[in-house]
ZAMI-412074 format. One record per residue (C-alpha): z, x, y. Coordinates in steps of 0.25 Angstrom, whole numbers, plus 5000, padded with zeros to 4 digits. Example, Ala and Ser with C-alpha at 12.3 -4.5 7.8 and 13.67 -1.06 7.14 Angstrom:
2
R      w      u      v
R   5031   5049   4982
R   5029   5055   4996
END
This chain:
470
R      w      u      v
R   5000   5000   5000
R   4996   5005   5014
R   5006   5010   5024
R   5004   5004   5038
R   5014   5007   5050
R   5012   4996   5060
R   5017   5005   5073
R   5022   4997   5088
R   5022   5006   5097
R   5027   5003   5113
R   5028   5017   5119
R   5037   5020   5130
R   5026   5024   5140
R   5017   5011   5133
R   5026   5000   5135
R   5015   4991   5140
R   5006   4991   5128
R   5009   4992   5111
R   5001   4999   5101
R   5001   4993   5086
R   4996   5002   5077
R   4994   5001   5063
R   4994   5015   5055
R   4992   5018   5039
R   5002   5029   5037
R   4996   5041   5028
R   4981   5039   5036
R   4975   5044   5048
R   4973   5033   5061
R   4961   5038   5067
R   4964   5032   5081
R   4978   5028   5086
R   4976   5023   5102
R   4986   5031   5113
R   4997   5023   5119
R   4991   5019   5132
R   4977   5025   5131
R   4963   5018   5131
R   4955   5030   5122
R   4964   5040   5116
R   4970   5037   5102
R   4971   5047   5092
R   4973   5048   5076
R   4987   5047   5068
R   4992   5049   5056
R   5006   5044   5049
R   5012   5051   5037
R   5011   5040   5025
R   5025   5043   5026
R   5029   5039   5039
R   5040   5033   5044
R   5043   5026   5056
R   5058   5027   5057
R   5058   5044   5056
R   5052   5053   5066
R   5038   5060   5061
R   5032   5074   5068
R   5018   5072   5073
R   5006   5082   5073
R   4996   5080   5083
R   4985   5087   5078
R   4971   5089   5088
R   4956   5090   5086
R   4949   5093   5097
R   4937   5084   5097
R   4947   5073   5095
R   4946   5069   5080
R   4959   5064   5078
R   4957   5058   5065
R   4951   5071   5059
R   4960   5081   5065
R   4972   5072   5059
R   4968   5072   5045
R   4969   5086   5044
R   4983   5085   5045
R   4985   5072   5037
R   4988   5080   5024
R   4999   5087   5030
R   5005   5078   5040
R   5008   5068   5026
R   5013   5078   5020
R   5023   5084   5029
R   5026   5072   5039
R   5019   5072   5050
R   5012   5061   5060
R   4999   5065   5065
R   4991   5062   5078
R   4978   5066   5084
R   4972   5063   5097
R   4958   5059   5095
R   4956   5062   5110
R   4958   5076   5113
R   4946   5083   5113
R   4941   5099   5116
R   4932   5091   5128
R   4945   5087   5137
R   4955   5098   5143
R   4966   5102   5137
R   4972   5092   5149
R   4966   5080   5145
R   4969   5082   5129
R   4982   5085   5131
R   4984   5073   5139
R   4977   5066   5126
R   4988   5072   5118
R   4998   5070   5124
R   4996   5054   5125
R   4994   5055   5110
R   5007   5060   5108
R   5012   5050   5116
R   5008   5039   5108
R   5011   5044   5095
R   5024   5047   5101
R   5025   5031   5104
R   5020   5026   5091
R   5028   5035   5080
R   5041   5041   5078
R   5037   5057   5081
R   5047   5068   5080
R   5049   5071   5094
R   5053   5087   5090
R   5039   5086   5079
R   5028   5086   5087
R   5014   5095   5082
R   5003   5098   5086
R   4990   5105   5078
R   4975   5104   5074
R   4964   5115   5072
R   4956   5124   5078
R   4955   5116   5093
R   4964   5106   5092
R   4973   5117   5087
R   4970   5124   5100
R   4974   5112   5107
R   4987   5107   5100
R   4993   5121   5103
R   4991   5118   5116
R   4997   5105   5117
R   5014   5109   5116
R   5011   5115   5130
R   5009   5103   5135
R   5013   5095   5126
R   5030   5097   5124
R   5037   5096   5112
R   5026   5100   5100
R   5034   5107   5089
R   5023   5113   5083
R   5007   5116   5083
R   4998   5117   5072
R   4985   5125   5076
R   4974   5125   5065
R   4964   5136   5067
R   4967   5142   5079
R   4977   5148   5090
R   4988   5142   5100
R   4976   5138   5111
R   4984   5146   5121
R   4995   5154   5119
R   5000   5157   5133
R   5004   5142   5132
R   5014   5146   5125
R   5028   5142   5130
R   5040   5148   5121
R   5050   5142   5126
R   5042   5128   5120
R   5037   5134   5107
R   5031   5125   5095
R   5029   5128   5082
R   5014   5133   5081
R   5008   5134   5066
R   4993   5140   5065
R   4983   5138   5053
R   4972   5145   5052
R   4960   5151   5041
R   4961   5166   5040
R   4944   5165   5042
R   4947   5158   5054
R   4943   5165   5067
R   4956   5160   5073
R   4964   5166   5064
R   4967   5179   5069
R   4970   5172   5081
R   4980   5164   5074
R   4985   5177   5068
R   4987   5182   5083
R   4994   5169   5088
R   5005   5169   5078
R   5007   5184   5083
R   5011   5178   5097
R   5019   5166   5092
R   5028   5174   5084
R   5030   5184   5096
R   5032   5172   5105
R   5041   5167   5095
R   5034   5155   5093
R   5036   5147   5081
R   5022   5148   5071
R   5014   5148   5059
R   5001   5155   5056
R   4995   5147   5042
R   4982   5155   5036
R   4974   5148   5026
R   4960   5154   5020
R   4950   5148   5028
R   4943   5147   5041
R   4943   5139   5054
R   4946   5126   5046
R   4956   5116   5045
R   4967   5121   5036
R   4970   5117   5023
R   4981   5105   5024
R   4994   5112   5016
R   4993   5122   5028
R   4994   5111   5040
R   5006   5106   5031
R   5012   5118   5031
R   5012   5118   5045
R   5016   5103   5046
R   5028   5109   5035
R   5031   5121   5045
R   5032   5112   5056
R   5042   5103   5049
R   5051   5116   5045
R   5052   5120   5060
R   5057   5107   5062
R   5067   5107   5052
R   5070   5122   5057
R   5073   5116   5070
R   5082   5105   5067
R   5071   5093   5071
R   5069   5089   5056
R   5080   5089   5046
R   5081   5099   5036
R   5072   5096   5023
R   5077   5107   5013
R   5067   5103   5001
R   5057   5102   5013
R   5060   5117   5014
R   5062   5122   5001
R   5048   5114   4998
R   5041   5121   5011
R   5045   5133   5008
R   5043   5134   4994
R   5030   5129   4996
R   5026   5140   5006
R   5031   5152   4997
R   5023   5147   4987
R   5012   5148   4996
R   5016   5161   4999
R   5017   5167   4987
R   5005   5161   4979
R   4996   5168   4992
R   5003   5183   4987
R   4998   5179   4974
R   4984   5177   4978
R   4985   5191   4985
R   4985   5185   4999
R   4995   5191   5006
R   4993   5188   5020
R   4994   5172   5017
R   5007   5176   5009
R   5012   5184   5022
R   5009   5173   5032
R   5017   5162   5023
R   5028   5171   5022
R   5029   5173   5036
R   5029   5160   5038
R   5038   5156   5029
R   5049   5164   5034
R   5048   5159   5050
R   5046   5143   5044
R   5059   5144   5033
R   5068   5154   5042
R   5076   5143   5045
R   5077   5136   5032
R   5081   5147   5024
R   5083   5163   5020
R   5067   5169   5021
R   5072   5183   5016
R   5063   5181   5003
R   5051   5176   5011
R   5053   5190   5021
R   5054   5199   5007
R   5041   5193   5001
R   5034   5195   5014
R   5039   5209   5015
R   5036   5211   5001
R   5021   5205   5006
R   5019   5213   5015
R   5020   5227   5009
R   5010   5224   4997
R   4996   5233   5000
R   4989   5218   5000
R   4997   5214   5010
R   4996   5225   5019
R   4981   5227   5015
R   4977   5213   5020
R   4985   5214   5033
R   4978   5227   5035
R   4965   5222   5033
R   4965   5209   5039
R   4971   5213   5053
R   4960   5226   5053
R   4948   5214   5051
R   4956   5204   5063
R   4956   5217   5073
R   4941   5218   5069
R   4939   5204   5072
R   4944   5203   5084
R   4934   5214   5087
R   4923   5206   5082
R   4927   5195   5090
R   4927   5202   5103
R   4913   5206   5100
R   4907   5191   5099
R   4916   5187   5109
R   4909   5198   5119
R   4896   5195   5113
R   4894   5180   5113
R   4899   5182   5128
R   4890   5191   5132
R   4879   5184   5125
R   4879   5172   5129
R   4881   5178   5146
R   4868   5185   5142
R   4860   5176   5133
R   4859   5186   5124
R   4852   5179   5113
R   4846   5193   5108
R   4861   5196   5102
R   4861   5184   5092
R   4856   5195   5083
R   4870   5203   5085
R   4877   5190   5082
R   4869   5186   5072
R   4871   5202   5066
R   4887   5198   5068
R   4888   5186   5058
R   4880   5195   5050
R   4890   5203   5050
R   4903   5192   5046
R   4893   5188   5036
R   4895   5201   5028
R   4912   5199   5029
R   4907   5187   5020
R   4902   5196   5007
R   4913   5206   5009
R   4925   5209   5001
R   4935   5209   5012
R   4941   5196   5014
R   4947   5200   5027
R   4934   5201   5031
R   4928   5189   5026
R   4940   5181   5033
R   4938   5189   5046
R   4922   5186   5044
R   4925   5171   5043
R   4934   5171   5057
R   4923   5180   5064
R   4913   5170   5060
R   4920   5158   5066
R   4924   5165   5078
R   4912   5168   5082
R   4907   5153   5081
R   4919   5148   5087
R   4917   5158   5098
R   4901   5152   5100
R   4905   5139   5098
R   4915   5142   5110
R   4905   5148   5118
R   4897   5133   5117
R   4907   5126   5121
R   4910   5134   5133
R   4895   5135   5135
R   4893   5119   5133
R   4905   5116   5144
R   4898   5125   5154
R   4892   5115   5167
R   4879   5122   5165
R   4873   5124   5152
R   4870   5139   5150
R   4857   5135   5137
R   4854   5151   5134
R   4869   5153   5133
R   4872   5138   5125
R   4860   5142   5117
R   4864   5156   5113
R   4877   5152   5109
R   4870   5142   5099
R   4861   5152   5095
R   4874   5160   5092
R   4881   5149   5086
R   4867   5149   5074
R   4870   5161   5070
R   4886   5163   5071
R   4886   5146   5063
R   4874   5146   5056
R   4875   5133   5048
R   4879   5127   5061
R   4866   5119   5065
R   4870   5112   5078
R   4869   5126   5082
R   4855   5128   5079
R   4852   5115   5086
R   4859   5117   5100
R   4851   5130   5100
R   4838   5122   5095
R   4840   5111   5107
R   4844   5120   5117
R   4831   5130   5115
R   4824   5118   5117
R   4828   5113   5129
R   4826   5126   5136
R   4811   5125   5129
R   4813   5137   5119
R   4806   5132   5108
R   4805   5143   5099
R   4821   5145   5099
R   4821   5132   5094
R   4811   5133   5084
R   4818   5145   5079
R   4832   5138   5077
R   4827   5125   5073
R   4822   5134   5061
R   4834   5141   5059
R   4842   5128   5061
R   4834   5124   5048
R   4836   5136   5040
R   4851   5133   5040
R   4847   5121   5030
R   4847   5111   5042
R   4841   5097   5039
R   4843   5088   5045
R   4829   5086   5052
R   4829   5073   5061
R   4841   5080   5069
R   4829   5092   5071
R   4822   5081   5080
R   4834   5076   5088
R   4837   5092   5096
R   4840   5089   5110
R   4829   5095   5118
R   4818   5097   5106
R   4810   5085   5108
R   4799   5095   5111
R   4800   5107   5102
R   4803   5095   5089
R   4789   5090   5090
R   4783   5102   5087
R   4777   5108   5076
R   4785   5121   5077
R   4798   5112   5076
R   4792   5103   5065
R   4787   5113   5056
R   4800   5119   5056
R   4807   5106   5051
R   4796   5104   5042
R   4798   5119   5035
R   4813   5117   5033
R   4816   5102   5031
R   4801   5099   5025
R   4796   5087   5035
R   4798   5087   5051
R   4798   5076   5060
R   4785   5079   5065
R   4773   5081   5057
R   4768   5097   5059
R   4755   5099   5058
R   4748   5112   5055
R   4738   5116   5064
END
């Protein structure tokens, strides 16, 4: 049998009007309307579990193109299973200023405030990659948040940082992510700020990741609590937890992966310190740390993140300088570069192939930057725009919005032959889907052609328009 709450909510700042809402615990409600608001709403999600007469901790997690619903059922798995209320706004967005969404959030929290019994003291925030960026930012203007859960990347800003208002900040991140060794960096500064944090590494990239790790923060967050006196005590909870991690700990030392070993182990002792004795947990990782693999690993991993951050500086000089110029003849270097990362793939050495992997998607983060800031210019600059695309075609070949921005825009400016040329490198990527070929912006000319046509017609066997051979 279903579980419906039937909630009646008159807020103190609402009193004129009433919402009724009726919500399924255990399920996501895509859209929730904002106490006094025409447009915003956002989604929710209730614990099958929950119960009116307790007080529940709330994560408000952030996507920044405003897919509420989406962004919430990556957290759904591990908000039922620790106990947590989830919210997303379905109104922030990367378009608005930090102003404006924070303005949309805070009204959010408003509401959710009024309509459910939430902790006062347990208040998150989290998301990945932007909306990560974002909620980071939000406990500066927003008081009383506990904790922040980042997905793949950094605190937006770290100069933000107030100690004397600290929360509890918990990373997660792929070690082939490009924002890992910034993430590596970041926990550097909290613990000399003597901020409260996490780092979790998973095996993977810039990627959602995997939903025991967002539990084990959602776990972590609840420990703090009970460490500081807001939540009672749970000793099985404990035992459990920590039972639960060394396992973890130990079965990554059996799979001779010592780094993974090292980082639960450190974590371990910060999160159970207050619970109970970690002399055993500091012996193992001293005992960790002097085994050759260990300090083999460590060796090599932080000599291929000083290298790097080398190569990073190189495209980050480059892609400037080229796109000032218009350098279109040094797409040969960068296509020469991926080349290179391209060989970390068949090697042996996995700190390579891991570095490989992050050098690879920082330098299409780093163009795909570059377009956006390019894009929000008042004047469009279409040499720089279309080298950046043309860029973007060789650093993400597979990605073939790429090859048609550069199609589209060679045509407005009449270059025909650019078009021609990545119209058939478009196809050799395994591209085919043919009607869309005749919908370019700006190709109404060049698509009539026979040059156009015939090249449709070698790849995908029939064009639109008839070729005929002279």
């Amino acid at each position: 049998m279903k579980q419906i709450l039937l909630v009646l909510a008159l807020g103190v700042f609402f009193s004129t009007s009433a919402q009724q809402i009726s919500l399924k615990k255990g399920a996501i409600v895509e859209s929730v309307k904002v106490l006094d608001s025409v447009s915003e709403n956002f989604a929710i999600y209730l614990p099958s579990n929950f119960d009116s007469s307790k007080q529940w901790p709330v994560a408000f997690v952030f996507d920044m193109k405003g897919r509420g619903k989406q962004v919430v059922s990556m957290f759904v798995e591990a908000a039922e299973k620790q106990g947590y209320i989830l919210a997303s706004s379905n109104n922030v967005h990367d378009s608005l200023s930090l102003a404006a969404n924070i303005l949309v959030t805070s009204r959010m929290f408003n509401t959710v405030f009024s309509l459910f019994p939430i902790h006062k003291d347990r208040t998150y925030v989290g998301g990945f990659s932007g909306g990560a960026r974002f909620s980071s930012l939000v406990p500066t203007f927003i008081q009383n948040i506990a904790g922040v859960i980042s997905c793949g990347a950094p605190i937006a800003n770290t100069e933000v940082l107030n100690i004397k208002k600290p929360f509890h900040f918990i990373g997660i991140v792929g070690n082939t992510d490009y924002n890992y060794p910034n993430m590596l960096t970041l926990e550097t500064i909290l613990n000399k700020m003597k901020f409260p944090n996490q780092l979790m590494v998973f095996e993977g990239g810039h990627e959602w990741p995997p939903s025991n790790n967002i539990s084990k923060a959602f776990e972590i967050m609840t420990l703090a609590a009970m460490a500081k006196g807001i939540e009672r005590k749970d000793t099985i909870f404990i035992e459990n937890s920590y039972n639960k991690h060394l396992a973890e700990a130990s079965l990554y030392i059996q799979e001779n992966k010592p780094l993974f070993a090292d980082k639960i182990l450190a974590d371990m002792m910060e999160v159970y310190r207050p619970f109970k004795n970690v002399d055993s947990l500091k012996e193992s990782r001293k005992t960790l740390k002097k085994s050759k693999f260990y300090k083999s690993n460590t060796r090599r991993q932080n000599a291929l993140l000083l290298k790097e951050d080398f190569i990073k500086a190189d495209y980050d000089y480059y892609l400037e300088e080229d796109i000032m110029t218009y350098n279109f003849n040094n797409l040969g270097w960068w296509n020469y570069q991926m080349e290179e990362l391209e060989k970390y793939d068949t090697g042996i050495d996995i700190f390579e192939k891991q570095m490989g992997e992050r050098l690879r998607g920082y330098i299409n983060a780093l163009v795909q930057d570059n377009v956006d800031l390019l894009l929000a210019e008042p004047e469009l600059d279409l040499d720089a725009l279309n080298f950046v695309y043309m860029l973007h075609t060789i650093t993400d070949p597979k990605n073939s919005d790429t090859y048609i921005k550069v199609i589209s825009n060679s045509a407005r400016i009449e270059d025909y032959q650019t078009v021609l040329f990545y119209l058939e490198e478009l196809l050799k990527t395994g591209y085919e889907d043919r009607a869309s070929l005749y919908e370019i912006e700006h190709t109404a000319l060049i698509r009539i052609t026979p040059e156009y046509n015939k090249i449709v017609e070698k790849y995908l066997k029939k064009a639109r328009y008839d070729v005929i051979e002279q």
